[in-house]
N, C-alpha and C positions, 0 to 999 in steps of 0.2 A: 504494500500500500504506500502512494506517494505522501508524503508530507504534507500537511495540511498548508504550513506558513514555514517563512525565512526567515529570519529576525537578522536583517542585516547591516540596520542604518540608527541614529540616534539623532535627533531633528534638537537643535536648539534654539529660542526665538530670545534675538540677538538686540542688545541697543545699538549697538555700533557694527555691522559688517565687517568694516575694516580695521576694527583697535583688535577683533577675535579672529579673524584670519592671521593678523601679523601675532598675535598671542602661538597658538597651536602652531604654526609652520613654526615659528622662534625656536617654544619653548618642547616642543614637541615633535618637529620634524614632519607634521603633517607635509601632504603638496595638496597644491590647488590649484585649477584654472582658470580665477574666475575675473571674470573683467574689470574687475571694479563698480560696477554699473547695475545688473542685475541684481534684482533681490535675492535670487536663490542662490546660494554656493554650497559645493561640493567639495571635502576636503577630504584628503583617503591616508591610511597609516597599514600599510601592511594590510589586512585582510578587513579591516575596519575602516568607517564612511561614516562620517559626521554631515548631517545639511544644517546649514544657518540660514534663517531666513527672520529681517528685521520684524519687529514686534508690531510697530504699526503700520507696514505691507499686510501683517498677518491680520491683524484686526479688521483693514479694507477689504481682503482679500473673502473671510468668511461670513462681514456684515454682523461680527460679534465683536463686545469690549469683553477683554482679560485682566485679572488678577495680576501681578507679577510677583516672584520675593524682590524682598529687598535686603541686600547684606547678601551671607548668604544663605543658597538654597541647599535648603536640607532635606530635599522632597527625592533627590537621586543621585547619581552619580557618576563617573567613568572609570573605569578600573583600568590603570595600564601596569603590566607586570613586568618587572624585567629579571634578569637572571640571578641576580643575587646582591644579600643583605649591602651588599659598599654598593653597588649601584643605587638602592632605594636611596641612601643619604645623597648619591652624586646627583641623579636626576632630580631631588626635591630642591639642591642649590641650585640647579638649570634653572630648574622654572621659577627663584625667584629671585633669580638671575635677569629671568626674562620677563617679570613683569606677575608675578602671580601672589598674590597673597596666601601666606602661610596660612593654614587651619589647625593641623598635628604636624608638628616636626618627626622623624621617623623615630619609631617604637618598633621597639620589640613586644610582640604582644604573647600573651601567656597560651596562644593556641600554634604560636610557633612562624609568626608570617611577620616581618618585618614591614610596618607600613608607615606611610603620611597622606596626610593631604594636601591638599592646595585649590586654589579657587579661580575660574577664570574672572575675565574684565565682566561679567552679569551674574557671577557668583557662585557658577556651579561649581562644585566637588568634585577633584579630581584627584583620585585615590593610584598613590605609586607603591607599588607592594612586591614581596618573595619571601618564598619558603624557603628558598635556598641560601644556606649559609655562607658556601660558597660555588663558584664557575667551577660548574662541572658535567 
């Protein structure tokens, strides 16, 4: 039996286009194509595709007003994993390096995963984590 659904993309509704493109390519290495112009962009990291699309395109777009958080949003998050405990610390100085606000500096947490967060320019969560102690 085929698969009902993909779950391939992660959509965020953006203040700024272009402060969250130059954030994720910086601080994250995403690529992107996008013109500067268009409201929708597509940003891809490996197997993974982020869309942005600004907040009030979205609102004209469905003929409905939204909610936002403010600060930040505690409601999700992005998980990137990389290979091990000294990368979680090196990638959380990238990104705020690159413009990201600290949430959790990395921890070692008692179920064994060393993590942090950090927040993009609209707030969201972005969770840098590994089980592995070390590259191997």
């Amino acid at each position: 039996m085929a698969d009902r659904f993909s779950f391939n993309t992660v959509g965020l509704f953006t203040r700024d286009n272009k402060a969250t493109v130059e954030f994720y390519t910086k601080a994250f290495d995403f690529t992107c194509d996008w013109d500067g112009v268009q409201p929708n962009v597509e940003m891809f990291l490996g197997g993974m595709r982020i869309i942005l699309f600004p907040r009030g395109d979205f609102e004209k777009m469905t003929s409905h007003s939204f909610q936002y958080p403010e600060g930040f949003n505690g409601t999700m998050e992005l998980a990137l994993d990389v290979p091990c405990y000294d990368d979680v610390d090196k990638e959380y100085q990238n990104a705020l390096d690159k413009g990201a606000q600290s949430v959790l500096p990395p921890t070692t947490e008692p179920w064994g995963q060393r993590t942090c967060y950090v927040a993009d320019p609209d707030g969201n969560l972005i969770e840098i984590g590994s089980f592995n102690k070390e590259r191997g």
